[in-house]
One Martini backbone bead per residue (centre of mass of N, CA, C, O) as a GRO file, in nm:
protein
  238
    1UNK     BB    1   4.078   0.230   1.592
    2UNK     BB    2   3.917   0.036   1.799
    3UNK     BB    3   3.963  -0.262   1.913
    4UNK     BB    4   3.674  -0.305   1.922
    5UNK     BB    5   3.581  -0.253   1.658
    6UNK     BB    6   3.731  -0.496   1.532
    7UNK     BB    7   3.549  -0.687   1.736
    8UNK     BB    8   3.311  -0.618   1.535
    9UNK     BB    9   3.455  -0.675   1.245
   10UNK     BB   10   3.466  -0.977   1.306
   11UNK     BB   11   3.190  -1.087   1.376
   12UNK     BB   12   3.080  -0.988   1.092
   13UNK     BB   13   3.253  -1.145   0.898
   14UNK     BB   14   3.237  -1.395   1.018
   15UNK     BB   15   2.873  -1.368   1.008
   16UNK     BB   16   2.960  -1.299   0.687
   17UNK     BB   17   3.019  -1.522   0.424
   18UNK     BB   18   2.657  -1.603   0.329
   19UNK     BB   19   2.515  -1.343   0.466
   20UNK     BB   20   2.315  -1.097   0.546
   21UNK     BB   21   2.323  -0.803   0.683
   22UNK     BB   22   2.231  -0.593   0.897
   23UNK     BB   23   2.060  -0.332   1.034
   24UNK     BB   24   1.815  -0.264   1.189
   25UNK     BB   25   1.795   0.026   1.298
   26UNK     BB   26   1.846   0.131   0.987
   27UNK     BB   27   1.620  -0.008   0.842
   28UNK     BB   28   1.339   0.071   0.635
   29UNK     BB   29   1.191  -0.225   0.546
   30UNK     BB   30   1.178  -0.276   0.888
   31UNK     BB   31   0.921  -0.264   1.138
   32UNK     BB   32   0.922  -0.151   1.482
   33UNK     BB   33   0.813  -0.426   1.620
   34UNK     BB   34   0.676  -0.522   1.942
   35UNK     BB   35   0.638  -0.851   1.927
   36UNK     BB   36   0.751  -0.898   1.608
   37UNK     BB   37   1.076  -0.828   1.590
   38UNK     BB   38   1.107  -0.742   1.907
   39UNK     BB   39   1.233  -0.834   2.246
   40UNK     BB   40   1.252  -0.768   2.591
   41UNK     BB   41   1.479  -0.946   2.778
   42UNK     BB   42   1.287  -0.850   3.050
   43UNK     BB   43   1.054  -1.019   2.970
   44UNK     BB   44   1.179  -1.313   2.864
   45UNK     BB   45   1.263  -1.341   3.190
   46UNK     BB   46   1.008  -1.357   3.333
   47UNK     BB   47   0.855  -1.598   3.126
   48UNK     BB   48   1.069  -1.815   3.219
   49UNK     BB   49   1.058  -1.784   3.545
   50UNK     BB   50   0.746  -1.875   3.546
   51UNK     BB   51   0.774  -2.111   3.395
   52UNK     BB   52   0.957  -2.254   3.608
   53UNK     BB   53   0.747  -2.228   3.822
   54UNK     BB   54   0.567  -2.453   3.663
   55UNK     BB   55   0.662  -2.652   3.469
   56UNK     BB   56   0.738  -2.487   3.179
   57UNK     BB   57   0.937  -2.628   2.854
   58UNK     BB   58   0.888  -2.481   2.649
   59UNK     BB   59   1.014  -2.195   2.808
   60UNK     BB   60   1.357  -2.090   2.766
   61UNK     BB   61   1.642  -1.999   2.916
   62UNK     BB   62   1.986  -2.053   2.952
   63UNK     BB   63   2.039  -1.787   3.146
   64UNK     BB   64   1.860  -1.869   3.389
   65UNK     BB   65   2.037  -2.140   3.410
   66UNK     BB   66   2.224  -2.445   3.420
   67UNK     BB   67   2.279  -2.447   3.158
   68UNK     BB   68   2.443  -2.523   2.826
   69UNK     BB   69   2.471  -2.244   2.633
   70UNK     BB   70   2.545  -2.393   2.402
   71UNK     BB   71   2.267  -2.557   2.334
   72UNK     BB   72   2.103  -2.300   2.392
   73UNK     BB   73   1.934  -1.979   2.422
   74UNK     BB   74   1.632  -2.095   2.281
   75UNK     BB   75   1.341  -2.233   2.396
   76UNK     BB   76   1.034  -2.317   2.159
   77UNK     BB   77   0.727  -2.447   2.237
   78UNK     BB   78   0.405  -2.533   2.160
   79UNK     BB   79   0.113  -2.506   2.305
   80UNK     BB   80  -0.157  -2.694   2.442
   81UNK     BB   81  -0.519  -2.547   2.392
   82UNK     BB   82  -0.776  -2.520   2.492
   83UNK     BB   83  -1.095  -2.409   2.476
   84UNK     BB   84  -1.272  -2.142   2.535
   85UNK     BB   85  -1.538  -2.075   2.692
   86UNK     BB   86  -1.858  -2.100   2.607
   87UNK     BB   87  -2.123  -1.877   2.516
   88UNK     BB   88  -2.429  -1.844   2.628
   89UNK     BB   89  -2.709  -1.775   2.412
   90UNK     BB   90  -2.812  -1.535   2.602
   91UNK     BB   91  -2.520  -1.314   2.574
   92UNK     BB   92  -2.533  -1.249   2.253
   93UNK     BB   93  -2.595  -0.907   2.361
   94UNK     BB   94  -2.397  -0.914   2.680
   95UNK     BB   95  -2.127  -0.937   2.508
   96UNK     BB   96  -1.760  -0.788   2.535
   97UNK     BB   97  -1.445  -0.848   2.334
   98UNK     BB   98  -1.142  -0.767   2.398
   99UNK     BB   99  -0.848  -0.895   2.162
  100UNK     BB  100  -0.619  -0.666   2.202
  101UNK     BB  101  -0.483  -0.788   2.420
  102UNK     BB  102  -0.322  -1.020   2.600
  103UNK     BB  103  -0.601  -1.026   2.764
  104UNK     BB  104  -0.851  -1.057   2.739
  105UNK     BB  105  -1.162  -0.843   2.797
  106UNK     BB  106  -1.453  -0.874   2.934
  107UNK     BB  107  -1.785  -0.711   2.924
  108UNK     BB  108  -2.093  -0.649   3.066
  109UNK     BB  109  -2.381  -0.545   2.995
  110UNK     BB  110  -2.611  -0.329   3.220
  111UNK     BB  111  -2.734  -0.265   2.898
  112UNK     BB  112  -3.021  -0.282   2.643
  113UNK     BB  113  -3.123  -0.243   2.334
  114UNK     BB  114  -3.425  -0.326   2.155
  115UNK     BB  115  -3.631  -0.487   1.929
  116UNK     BB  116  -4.007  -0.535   2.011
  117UNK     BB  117  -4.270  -0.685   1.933
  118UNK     BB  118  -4.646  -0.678   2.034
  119UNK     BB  119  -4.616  -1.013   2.006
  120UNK     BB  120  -4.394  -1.116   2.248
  121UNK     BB  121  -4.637  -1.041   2.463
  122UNK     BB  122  -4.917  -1.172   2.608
  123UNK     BB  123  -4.978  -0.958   2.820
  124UNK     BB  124  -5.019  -0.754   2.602
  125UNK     BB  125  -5.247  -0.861   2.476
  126UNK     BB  126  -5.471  -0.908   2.705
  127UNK     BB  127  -5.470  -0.609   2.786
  128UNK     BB  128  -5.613  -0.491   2.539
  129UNK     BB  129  -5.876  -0.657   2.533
  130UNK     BB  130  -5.932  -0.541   2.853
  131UNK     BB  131  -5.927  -0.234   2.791
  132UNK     BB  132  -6.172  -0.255   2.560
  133UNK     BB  133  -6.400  -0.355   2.746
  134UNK     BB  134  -6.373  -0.145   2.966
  135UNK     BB  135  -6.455   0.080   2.760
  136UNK     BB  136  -6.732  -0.006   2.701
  137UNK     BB  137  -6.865   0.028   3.010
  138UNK     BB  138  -6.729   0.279   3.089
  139UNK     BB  139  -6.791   0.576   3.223
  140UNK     BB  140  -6.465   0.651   3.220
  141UNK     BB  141  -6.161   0.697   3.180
  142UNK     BB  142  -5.904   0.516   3.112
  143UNK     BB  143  -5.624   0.422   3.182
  144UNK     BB  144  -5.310   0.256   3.074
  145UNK     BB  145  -5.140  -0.031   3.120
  146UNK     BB  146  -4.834  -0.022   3.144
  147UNK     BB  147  -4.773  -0.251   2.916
  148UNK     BB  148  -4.925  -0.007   2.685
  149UNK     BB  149  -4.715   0.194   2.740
  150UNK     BB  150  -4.624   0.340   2.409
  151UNK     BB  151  -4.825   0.123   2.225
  152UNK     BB  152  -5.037   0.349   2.232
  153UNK     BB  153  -5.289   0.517   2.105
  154UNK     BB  154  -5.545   0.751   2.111
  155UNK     BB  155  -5.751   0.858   1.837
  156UNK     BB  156  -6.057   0.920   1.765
  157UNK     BB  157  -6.105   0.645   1.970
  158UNK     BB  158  -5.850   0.515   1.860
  159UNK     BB  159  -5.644   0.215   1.792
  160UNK     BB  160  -5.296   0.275   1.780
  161UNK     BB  161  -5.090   0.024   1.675
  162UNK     BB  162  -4.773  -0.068   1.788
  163UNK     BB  163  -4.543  -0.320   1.610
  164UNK     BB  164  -4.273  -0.178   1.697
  165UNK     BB  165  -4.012  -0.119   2.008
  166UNK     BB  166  -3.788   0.032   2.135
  167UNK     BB  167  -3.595  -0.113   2.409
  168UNK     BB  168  -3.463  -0.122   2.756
  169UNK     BB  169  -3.282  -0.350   2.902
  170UNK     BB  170  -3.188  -0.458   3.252
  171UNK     BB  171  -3.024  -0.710   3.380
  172UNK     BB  172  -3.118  -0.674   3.717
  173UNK     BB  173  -3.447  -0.773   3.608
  174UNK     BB  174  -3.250  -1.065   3.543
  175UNK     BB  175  -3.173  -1.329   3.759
  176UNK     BB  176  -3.075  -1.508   3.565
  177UNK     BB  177  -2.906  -1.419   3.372
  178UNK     BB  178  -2.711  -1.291   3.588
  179UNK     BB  179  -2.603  -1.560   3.657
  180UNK     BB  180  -2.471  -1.645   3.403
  181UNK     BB  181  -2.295  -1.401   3.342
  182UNK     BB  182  -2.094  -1.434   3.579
  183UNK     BB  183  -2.036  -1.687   3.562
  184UNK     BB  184  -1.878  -1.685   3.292
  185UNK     BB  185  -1.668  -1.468   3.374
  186UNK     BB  186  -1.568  -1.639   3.587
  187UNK     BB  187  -1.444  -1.857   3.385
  188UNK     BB  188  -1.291  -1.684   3.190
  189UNK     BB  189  -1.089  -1.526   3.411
  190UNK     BB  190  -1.003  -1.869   3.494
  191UNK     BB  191  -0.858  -1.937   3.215
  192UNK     BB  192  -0.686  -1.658   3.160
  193UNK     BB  193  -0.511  -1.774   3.455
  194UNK     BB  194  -0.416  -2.064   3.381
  195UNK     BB  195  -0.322  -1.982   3.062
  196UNK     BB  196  -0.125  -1.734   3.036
  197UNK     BB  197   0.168  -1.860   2.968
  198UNK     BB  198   0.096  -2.033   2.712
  199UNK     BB  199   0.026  -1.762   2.545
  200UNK     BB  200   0.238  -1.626   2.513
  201UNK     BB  201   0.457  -1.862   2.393
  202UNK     BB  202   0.279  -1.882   2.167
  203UNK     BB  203   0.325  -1.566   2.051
  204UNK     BB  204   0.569  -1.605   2.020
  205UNK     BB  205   0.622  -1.853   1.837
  206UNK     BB  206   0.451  -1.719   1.600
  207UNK     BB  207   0.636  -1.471   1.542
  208UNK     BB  208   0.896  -1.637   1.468
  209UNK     BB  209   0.746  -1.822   1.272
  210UNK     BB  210   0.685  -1.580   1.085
  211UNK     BB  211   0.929  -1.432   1.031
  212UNK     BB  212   1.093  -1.624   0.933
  213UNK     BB  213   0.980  -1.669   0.655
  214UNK     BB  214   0.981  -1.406   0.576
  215UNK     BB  215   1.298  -1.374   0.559
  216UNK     BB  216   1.341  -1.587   0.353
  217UNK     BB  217   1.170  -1.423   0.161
  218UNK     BB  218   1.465  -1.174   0.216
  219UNK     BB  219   1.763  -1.298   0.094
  220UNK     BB  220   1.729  -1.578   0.294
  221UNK     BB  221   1.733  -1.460   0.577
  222UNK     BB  222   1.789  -1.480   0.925
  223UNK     BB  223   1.750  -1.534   1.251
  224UNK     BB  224   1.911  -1.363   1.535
  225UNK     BB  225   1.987  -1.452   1.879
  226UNK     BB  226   2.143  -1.227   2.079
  227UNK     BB  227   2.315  -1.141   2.406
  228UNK     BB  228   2.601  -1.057   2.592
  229UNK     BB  229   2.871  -1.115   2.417
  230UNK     BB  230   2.934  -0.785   2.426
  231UNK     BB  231   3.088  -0.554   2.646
  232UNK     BB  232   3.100  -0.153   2.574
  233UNK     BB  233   3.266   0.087   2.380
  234UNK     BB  234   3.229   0.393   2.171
  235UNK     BB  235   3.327   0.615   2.367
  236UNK     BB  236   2.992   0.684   2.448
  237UNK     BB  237   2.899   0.435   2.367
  238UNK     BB  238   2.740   0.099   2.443
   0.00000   0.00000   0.00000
């Protein structure tokens, strides 16, 4: 053995006195999720300074600053964040939020399909009534009026009137609309670029909050977070 072995199965022994151990990498009942069960001390060093440059101290490592080691090395409370912008009860068929992603990522279809039956425009019942009238003293064929394309057939010059029909709707047709969805969009952008390191910390806070407990009911494990504690190597590997 080399004295490093030595003082790894010292560190071993001192903190396994009444706790059980284990190799995570080695544990096969433990499945190695990234921000689940481990997490990359590059990325939580970058989240502490970013934190710290906003004065948000609810997340903090003891290594980023002049803090004093021993005091803790990871400290992290939940924050509280607003509720995200209400979407618009007009957008209920024309927004589409991924809420797979580390922030939501929002996207409006600029087309939709949907049911419209017959009965839904005015103009439309109008137009068929006058164009009724207009064939019984015309002496010509009459075309149908655009409003009426798709909706009527002519058989036996009688009318088969459909009662309801798939339709496309195109959001730029919709100057008003487009404009809700607009500003919608941009609200929602700019909620999740102003809390986004609240999200972050929060996401940190549940994850280990929920390891805690689940470790607790197997066979009492606790989480012990430590890195840079000894460097060095046993042969070739670090």
């Amino acid at each position: 053995m080399t004295p490093l072995q030595n003082l790894f199965y010292y560190i071993r022994d001192l903190y396994n006195s009444s706790d059980t151990c284990f190799d995570f990498e080695k544990d096969k009942n433990n499945p190695k999720s990234k921000n689940v069960n481990f997490w990359e001390v590059g990325e939580l060093l970058t989240l502490a300074k970013k934190c710290e440059q906003k004065n948000i101290t609810e997340f903090s490592l003891a290594i980023n600053n002049n803090l004093n080691p021993l005091d803790f090395l990871l400290k992290l409370r939940r924050i509280a964040i607003p509720d995200e912008p209400k979407q618009p009860k007009e957008l209920e068929s024309w927004i589409e939020i991924n809420r797979s992603t580390e922030i939501p990522i929002l996207t409006i279809k600029q087309e939709i399909e949907t049911i419209e039956k017959f009965e839904q425009s005015t103009q439309r019942i109008n137009d068929l009534e006058k164009y009724k009238e207009q064939r019984l003293t015309s002496l010509f064929d009459l075309s149908l009026p655009n409003s009426l394309v798709d909706w009527i057939d002519l058989t036996d010059n009688k009318f088969l009137r459909k009662p309801e029909l798939k339709v496309k709707i195109v959001l730029a047709d919709n100057p008003a609309l487009l404009k809700i969805a607009n500003n919608f969009q941009k609200e929602f952008s700019e909620f999740y670029q102003k809390f986004e390191l609240p999200f972050k910390t929060n996401r940190i806070y549940d994850a280990l909050h929920t390891l805690h407990y689940e470790l607790k009911g197997k066979d009492n494990k606790r989480i012990y977070i430590s890195f840079g504690l000894v460097c060095g190597k046993i042969g070739n590997q670090d």
